[in-house]
N, CA, C and O atoms as a GROMACS GRO file, in nm:
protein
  520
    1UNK      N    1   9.326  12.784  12.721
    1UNK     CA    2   9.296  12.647  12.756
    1UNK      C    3   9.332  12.628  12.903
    1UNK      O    4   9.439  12.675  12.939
    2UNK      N    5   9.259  12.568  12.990
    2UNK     CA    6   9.261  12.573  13.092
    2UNK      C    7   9.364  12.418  13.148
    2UNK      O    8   9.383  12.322  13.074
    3UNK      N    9   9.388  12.423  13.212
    3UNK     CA   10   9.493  12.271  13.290
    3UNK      C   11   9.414  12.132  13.281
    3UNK      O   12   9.456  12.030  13.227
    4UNK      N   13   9.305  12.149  13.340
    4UNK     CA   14   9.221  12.037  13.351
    4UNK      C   15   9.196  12.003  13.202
    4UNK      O   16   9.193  11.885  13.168
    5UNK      N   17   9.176  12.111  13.105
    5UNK     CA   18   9.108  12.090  12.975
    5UNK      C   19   9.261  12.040  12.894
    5UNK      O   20   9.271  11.962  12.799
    6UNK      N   21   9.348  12.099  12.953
    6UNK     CA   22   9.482  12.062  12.865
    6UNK      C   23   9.529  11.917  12.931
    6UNK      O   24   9.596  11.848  12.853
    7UNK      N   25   9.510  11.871  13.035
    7UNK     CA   26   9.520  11.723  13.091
    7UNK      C   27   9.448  11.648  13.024
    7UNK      O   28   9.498  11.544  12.980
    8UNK      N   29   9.359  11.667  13.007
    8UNK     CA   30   9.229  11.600  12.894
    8UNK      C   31   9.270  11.560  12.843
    8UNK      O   32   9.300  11.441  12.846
    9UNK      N   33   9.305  11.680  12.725
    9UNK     CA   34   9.353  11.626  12.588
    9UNK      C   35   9.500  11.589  12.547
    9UNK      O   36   9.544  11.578  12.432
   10UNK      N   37   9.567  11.573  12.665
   10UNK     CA   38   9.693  11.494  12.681
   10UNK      C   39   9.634  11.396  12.713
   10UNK      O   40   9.649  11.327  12.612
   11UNK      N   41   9.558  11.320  12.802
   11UNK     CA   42   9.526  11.198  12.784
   11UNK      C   43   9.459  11.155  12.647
   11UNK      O   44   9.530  11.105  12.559
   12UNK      N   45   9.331  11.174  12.630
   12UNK     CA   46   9.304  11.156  12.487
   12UNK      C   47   9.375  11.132  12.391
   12UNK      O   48   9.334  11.041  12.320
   13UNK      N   49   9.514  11.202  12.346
   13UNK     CA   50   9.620  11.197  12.250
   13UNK      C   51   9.683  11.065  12.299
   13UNK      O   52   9.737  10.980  12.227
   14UNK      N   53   9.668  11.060  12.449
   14UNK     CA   54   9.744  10.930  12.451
   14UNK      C   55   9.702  10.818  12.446
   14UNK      O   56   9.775  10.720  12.458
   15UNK      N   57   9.589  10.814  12.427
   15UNK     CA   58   9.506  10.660  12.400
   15UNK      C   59   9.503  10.677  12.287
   15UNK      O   60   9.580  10.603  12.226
   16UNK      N   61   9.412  10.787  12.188
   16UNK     CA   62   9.459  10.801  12.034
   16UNK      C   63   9.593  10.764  11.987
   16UNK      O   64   9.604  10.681  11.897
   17UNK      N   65   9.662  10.802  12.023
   17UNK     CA   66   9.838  10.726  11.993
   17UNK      C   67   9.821  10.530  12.039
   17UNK      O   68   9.857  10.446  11.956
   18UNK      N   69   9.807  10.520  12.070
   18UNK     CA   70   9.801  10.407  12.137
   18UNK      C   71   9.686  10.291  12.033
   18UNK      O   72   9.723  10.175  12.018
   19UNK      N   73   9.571  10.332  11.979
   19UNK     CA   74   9.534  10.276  11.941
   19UNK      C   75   9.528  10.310  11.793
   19UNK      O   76   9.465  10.234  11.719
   20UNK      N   77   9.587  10.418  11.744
   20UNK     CA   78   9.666  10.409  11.607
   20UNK      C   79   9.741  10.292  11.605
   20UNK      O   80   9.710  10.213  11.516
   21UNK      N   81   9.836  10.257  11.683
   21UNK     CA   82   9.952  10.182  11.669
   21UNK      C   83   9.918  10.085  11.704
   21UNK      O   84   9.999  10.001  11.663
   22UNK      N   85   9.790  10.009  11.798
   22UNK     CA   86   9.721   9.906  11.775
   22UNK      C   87   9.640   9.876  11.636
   22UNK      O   88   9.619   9.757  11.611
   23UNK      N   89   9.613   9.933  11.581
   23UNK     CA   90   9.550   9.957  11.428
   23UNK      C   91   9.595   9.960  11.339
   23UNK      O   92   9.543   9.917  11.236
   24UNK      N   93   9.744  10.028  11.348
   24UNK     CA   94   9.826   9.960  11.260
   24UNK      C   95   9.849   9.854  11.253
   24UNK      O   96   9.785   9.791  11.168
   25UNK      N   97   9.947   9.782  11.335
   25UNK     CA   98   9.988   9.702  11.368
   25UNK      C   99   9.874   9.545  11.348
   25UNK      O  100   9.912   9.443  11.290
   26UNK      N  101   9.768   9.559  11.396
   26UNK     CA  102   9.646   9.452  11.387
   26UNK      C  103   9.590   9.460  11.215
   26UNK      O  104   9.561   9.363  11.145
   27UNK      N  105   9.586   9.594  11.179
   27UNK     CA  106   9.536   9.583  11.008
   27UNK      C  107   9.687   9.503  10.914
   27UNK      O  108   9.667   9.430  10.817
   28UNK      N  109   9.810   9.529  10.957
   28UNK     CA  110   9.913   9.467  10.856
   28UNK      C  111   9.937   9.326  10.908
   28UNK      O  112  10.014   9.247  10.854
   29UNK      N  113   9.876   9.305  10.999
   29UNK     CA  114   9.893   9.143  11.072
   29UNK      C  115   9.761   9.084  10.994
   29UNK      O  116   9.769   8.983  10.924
   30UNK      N  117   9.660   9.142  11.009
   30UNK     CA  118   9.560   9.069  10.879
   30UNK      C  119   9.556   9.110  10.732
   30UNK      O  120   9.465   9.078  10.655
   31UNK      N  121   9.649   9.175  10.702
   31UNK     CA  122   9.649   9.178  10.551
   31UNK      C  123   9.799   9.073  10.510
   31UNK      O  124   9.800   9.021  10.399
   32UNK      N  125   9.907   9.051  10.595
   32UNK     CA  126  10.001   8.954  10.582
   32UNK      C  127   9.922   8.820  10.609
   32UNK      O  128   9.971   8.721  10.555
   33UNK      N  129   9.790   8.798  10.695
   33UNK     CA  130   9.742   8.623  10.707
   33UNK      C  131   9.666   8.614  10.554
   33UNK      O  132   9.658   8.506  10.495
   34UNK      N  133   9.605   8.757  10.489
   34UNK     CA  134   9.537   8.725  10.395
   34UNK      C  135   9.615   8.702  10.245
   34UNK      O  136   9.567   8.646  10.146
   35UNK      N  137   9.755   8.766  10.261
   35UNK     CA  138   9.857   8.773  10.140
   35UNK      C  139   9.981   8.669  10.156
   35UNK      O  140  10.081   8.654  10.087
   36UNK      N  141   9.934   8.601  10.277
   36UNK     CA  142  10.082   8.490  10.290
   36UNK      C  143  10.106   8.411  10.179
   36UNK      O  144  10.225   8.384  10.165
   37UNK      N  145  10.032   8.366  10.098
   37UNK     CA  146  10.056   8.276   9.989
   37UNK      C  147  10.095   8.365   9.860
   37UNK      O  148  10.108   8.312   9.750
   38UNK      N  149  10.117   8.534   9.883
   38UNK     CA  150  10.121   8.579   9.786
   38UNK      C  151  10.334   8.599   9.772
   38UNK      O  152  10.422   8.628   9.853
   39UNK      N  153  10.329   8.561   9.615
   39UNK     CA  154  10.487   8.599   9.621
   39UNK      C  155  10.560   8.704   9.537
   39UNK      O  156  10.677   8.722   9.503
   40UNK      N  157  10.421   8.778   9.514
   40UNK     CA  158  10.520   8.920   9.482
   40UNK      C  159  10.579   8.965   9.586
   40UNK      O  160  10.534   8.910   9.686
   41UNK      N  161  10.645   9.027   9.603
   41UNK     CA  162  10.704   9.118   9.737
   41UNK      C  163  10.682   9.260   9.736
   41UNK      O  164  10.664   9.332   9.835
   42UNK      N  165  10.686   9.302   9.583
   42UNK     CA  166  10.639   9.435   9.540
   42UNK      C  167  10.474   9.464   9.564
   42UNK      O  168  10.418   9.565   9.608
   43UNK      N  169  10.430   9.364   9.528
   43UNK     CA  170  10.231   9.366   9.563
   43UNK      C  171  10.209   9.379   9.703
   43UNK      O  172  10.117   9.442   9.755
   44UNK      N  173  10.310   9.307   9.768
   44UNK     CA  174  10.297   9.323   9.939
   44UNK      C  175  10.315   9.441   9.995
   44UNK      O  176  10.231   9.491  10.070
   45UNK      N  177  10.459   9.514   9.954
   45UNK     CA  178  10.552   9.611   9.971
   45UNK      C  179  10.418   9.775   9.965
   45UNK      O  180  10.406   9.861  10.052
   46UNK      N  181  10.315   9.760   9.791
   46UNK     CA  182  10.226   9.813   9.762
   46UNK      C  183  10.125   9.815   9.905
   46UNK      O  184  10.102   9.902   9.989
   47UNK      N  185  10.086   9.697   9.891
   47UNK     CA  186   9.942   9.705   9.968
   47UNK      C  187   9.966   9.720  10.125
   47UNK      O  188   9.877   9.751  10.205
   48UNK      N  189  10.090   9.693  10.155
   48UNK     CA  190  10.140   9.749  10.286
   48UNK      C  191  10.137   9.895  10.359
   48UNK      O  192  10.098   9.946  10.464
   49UNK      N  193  10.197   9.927  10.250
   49UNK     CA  194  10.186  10.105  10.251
   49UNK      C  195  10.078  10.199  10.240
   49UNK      O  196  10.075  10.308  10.299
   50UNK      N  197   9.940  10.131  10.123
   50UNK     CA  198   9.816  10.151  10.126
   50UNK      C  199   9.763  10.115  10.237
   50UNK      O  200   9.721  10.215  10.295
   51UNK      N  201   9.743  10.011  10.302
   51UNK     CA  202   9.717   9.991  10.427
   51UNK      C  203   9.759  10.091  10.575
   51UNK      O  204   9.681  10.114  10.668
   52UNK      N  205   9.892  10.136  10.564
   52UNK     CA  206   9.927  10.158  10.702
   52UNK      C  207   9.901  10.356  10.668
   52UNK      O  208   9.866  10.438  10.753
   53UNK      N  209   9.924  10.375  10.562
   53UNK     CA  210   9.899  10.525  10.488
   53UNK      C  211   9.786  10.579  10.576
   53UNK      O  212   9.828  10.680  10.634
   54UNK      N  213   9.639  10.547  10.614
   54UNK     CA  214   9.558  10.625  10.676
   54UNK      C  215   9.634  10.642  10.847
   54UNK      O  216   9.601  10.739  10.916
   55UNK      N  217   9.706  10.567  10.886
   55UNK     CA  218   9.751  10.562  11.036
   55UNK      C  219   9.838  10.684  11.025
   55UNK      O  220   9.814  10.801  11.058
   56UNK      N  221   9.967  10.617  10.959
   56UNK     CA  222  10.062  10.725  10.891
   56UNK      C  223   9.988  10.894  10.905
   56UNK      O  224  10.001  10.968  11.003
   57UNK      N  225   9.919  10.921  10.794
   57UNK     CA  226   9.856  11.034  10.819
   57UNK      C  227   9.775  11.140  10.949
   57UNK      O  228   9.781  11.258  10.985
   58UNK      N  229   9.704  11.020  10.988
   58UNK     CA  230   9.684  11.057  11.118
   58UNK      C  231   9.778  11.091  11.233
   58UNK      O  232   9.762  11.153  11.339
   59UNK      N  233   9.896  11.021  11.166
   59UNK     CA  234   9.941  11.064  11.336
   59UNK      C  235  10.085  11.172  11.288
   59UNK      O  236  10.158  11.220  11.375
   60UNK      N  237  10.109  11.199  11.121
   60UNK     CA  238  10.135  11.351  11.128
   60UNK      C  239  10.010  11.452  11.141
   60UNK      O  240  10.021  11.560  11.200
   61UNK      N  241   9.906  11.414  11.087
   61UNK     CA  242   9.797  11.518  11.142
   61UNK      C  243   9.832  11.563  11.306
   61UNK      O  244   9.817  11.671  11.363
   62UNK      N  245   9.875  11.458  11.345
   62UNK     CA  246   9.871  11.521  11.520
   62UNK      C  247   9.995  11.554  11.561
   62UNK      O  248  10.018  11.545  11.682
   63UNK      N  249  10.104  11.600  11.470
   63UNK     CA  250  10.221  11.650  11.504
   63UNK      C  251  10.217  11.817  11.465
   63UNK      O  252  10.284  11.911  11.508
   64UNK      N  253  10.101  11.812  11.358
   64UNK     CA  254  10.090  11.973  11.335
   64UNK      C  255   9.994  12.059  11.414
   64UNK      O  256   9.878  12.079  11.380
   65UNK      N  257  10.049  12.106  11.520
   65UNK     CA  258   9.982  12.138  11.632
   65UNK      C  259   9.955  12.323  11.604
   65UNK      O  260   9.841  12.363  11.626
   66UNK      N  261  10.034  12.400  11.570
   66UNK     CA  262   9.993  12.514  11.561
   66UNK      C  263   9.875  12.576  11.442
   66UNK      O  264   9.812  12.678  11.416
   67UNK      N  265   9.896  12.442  11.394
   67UNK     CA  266   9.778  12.511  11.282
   67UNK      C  267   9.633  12.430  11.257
   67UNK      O  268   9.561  12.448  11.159
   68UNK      N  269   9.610  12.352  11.348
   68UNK     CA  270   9.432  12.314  11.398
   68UNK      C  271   9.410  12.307  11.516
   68UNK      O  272   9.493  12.258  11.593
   69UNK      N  273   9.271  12.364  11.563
   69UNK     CA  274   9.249  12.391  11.661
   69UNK      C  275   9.179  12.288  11.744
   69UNK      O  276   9.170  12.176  11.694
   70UNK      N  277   9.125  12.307  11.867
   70UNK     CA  278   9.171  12.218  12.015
   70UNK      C  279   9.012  12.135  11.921
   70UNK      O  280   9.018  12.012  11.917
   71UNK      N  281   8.917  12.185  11.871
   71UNK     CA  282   8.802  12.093  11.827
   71UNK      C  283   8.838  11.999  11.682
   71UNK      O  284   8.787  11.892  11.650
   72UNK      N  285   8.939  12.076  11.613
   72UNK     CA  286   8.975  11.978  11.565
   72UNK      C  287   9.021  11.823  11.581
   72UNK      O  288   8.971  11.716  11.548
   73UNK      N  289   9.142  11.864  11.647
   73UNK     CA  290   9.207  11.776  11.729
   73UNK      C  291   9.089  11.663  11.807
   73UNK      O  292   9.093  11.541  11.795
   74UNK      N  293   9.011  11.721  11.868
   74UNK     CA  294   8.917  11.590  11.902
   74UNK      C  295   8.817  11.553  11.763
   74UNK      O  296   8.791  11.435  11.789
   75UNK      N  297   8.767  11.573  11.672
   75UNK     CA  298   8.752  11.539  11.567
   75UNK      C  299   8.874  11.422  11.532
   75UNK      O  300   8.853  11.301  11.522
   76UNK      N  301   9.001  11.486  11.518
   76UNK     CA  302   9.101  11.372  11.443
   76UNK      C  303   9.111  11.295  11.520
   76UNK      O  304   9.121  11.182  11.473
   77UNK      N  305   9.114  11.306  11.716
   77UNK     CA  306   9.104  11.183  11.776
   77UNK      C  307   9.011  11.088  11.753
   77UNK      O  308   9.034  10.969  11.734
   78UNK      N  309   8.906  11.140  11.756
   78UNK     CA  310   8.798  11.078  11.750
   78UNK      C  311   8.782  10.925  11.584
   78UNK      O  312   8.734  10.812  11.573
   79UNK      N  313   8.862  11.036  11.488
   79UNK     CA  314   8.867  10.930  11.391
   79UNK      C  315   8.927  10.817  11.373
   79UNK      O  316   8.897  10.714  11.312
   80UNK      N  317   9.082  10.872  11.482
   80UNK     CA  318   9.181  10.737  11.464
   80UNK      C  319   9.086  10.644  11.554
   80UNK      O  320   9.045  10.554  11.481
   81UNK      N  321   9.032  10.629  11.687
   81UNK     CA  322   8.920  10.531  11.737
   81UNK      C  323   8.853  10.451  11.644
   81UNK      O  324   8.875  10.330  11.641
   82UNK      N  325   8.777  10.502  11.570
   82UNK     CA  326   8.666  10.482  11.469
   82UNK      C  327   8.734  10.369  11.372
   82UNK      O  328   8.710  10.249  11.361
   83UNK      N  329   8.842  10.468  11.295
   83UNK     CA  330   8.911  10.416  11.186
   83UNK      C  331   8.959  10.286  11.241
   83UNK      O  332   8.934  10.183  11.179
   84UNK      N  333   9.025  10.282  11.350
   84UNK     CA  334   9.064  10.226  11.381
   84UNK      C  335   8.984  10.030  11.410
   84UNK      O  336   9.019   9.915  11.386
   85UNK      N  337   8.888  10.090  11.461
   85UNK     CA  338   8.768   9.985  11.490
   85UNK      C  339   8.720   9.946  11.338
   85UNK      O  340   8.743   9.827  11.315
   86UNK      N  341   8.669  10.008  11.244
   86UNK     CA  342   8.657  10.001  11.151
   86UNK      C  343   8.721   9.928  11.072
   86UNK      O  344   8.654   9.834  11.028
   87UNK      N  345   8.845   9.934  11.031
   87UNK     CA  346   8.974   9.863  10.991
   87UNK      C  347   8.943   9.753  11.066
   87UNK      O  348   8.860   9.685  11.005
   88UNK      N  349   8.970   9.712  11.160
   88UNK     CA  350   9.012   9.571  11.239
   88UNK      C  351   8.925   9.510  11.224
   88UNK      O  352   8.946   9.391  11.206
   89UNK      N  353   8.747   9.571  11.223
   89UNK     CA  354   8.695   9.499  11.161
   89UNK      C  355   8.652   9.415  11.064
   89UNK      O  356   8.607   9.301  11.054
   90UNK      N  357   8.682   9.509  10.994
   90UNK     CA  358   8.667   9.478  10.820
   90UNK      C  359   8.761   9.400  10.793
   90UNK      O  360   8.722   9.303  10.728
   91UNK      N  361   8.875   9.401  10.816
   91UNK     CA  362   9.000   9.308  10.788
   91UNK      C  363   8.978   9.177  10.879
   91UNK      O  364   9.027   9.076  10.829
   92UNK      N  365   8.933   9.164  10.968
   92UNK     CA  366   8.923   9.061  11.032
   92UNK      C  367   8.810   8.967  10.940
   92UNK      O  368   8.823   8.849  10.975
   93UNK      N  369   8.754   8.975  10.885
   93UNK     CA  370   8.669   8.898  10.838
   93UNK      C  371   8.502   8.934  10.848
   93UNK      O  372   8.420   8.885  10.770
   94UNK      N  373   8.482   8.988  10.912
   94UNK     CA  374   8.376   9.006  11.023
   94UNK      C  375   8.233   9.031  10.946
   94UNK      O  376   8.128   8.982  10.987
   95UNK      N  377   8.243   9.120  10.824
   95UNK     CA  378   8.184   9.180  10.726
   95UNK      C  379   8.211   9.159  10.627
   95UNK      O  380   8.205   9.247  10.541
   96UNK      N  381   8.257   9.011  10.595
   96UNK     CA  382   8.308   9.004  10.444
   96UNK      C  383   8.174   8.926  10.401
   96UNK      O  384   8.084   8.878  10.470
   97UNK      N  385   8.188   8.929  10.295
   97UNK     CA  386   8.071   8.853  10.147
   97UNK      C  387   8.146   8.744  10.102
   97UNK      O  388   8.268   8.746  10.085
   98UNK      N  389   8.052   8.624  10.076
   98UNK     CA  390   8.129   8.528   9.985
   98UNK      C  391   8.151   8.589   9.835
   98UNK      O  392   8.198   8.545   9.730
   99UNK      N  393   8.115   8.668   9.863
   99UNK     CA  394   8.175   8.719   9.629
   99UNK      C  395   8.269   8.842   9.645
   99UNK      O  396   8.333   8.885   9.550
  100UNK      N  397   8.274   8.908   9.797
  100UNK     CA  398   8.411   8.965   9.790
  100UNK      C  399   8.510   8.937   9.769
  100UNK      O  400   8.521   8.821   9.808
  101UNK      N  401   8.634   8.984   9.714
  101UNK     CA  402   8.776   8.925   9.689
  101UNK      C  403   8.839   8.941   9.801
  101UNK      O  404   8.829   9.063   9.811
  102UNK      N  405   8.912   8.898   9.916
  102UNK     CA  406   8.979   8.897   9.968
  102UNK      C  407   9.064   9.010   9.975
  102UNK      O  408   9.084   9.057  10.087
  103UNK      N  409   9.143   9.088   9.831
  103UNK     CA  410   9.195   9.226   9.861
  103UNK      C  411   9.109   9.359   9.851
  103UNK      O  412   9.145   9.475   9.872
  104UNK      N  413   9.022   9.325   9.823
  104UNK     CA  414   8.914   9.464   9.820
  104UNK      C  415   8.902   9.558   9.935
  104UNK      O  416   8.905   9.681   9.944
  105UNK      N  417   8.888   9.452  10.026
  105UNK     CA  418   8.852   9.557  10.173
  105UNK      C  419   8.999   9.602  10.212
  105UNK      O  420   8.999   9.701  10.285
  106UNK      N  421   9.107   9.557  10.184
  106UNK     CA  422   9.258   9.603  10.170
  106UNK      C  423   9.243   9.752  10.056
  106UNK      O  424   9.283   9.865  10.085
  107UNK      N  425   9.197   9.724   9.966
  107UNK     CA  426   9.200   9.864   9.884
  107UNK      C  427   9.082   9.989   9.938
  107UNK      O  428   9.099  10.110   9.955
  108UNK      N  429   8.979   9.916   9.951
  108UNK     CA  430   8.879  10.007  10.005
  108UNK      C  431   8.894  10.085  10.084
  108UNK      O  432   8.904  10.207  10.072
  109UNK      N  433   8.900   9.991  10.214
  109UNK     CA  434   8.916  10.094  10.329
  109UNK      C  435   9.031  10.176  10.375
  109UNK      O  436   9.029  10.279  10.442
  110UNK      N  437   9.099  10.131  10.341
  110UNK     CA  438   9.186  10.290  10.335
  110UNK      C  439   9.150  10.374  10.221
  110UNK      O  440   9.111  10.480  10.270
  111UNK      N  441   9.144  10.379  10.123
  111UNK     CA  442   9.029  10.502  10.040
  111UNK      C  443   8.911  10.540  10.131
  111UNK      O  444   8.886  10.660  10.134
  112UNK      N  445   8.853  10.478  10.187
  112UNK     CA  446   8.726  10.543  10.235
  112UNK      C  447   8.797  10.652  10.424
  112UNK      O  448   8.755  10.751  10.483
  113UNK      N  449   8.890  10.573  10.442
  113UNK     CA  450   8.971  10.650  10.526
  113UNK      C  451   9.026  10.773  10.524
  113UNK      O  452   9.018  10.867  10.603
  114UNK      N  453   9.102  10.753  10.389
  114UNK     CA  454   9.124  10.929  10.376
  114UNK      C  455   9.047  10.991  10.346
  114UNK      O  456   9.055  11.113  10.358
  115UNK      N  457   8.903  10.906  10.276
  115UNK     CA  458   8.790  11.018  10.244
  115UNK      C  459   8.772  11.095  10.354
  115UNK      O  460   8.777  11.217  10.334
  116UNK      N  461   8.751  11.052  10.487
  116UNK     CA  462   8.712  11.082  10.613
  116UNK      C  463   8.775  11.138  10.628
  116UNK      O  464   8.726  11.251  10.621
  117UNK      N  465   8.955  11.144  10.665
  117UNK     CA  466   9.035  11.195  10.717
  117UNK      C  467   9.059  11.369  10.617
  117UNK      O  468   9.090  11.474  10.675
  118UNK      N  469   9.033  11.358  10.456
  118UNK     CA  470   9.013  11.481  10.412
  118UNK      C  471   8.922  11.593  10.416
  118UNK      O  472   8.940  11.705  10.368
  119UNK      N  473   8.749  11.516  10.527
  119UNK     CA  474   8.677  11.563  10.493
  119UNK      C  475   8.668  11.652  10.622
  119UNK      O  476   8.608  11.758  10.629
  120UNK      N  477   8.745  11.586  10.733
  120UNK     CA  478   8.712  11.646  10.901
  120UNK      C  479   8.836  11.733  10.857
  120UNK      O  480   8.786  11.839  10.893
  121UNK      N  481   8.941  11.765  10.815
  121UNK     CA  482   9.025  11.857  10.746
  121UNK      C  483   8.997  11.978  10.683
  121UNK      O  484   9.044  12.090  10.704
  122UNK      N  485   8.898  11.935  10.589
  122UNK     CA  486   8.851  12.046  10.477
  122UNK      C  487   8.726  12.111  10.545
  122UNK      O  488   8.682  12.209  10.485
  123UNK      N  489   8.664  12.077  10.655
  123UNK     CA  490   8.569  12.138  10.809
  123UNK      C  491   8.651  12.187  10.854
  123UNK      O  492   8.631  12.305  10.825
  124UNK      N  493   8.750  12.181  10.917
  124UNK     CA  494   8.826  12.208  11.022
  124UNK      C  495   8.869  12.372  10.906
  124UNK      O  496   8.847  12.491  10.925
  125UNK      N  497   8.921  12.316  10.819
  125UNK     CA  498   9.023  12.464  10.720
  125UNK      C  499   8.873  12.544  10.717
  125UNK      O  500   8.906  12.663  10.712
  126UNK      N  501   8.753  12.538  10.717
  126UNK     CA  502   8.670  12.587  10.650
  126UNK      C  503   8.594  12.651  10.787
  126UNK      O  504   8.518  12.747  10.774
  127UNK      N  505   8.620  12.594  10.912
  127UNK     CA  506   8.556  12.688  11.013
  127UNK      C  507   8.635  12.760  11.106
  127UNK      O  508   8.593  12.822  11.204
  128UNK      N  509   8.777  12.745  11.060
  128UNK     CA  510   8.912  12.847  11.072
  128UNK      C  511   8.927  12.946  11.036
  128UNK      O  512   8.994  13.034  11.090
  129UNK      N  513   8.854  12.954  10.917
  129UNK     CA  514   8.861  13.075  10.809
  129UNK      C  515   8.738  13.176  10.829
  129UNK      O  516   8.748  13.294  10.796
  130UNK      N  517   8.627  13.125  10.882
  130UNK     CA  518   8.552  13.203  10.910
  130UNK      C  519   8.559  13.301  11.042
  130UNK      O  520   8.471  13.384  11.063
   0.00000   0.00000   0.00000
């Protein structure tokens, strides 16, 4: 890897870091405006962790550095962006239905997140091996 190419992707990681933690942070700020009236603490405690779980993952994905390679790595950057946009959207309101429930896109999209996040994984293990 060359300097310029390794400056790169030290920057890259650092806006990817950066807007994980904007994405976190903005998806549990709209799932607390959408659950404020709620008074389980355990249902919160739940859907909190489902919520922040695709970020979470992503950003040990990017602590395991010796074992995916430099195209991976922009693949997983590339998703926390996405995911990221994605999420804030969807939680913001932006794309909701009047016959959606309010916690659905809380359960959904993080399922459809790790779908993603298992699938650029199970590419990545699968063009390693070859």
């Amino acid at each position: 890897m060359t300097v310029k190419n390794k400056s790169n992707q030290s920057y890259l990681r650092t806006i990817a870091l950066i807007t994980l933690l904007v994405g976190t942070i903005g998806s549990l700020y709209f799932m607390f405006v959408v659950g404020r009236n709620q008074k389980s603490i355990i249902l919160l405690s739940l859907f909190t962790t489902w919520v922040m779980s695709p970020f979470v993952g992503l950003l040990f994905i990017t602590r395991q550095r010796k074992h995916l390679t430099e195209k991976t790595y922009s693949w997983i950057y590339s998703a926390m962006f996405v995911l990221t946009v994605v999420s804030l959207t969807v939680y913001s309101g932006l794309l909701t239905t009047a016959q959606t429930k309010p916690a659905f896109k809380f359960l959904a999209v993080p399922l459809i997140s790790w779908l993603i996040i298992l699938t650029i994984l199970f590419f990545a293990k699968k063009q390693k091996i070859k």
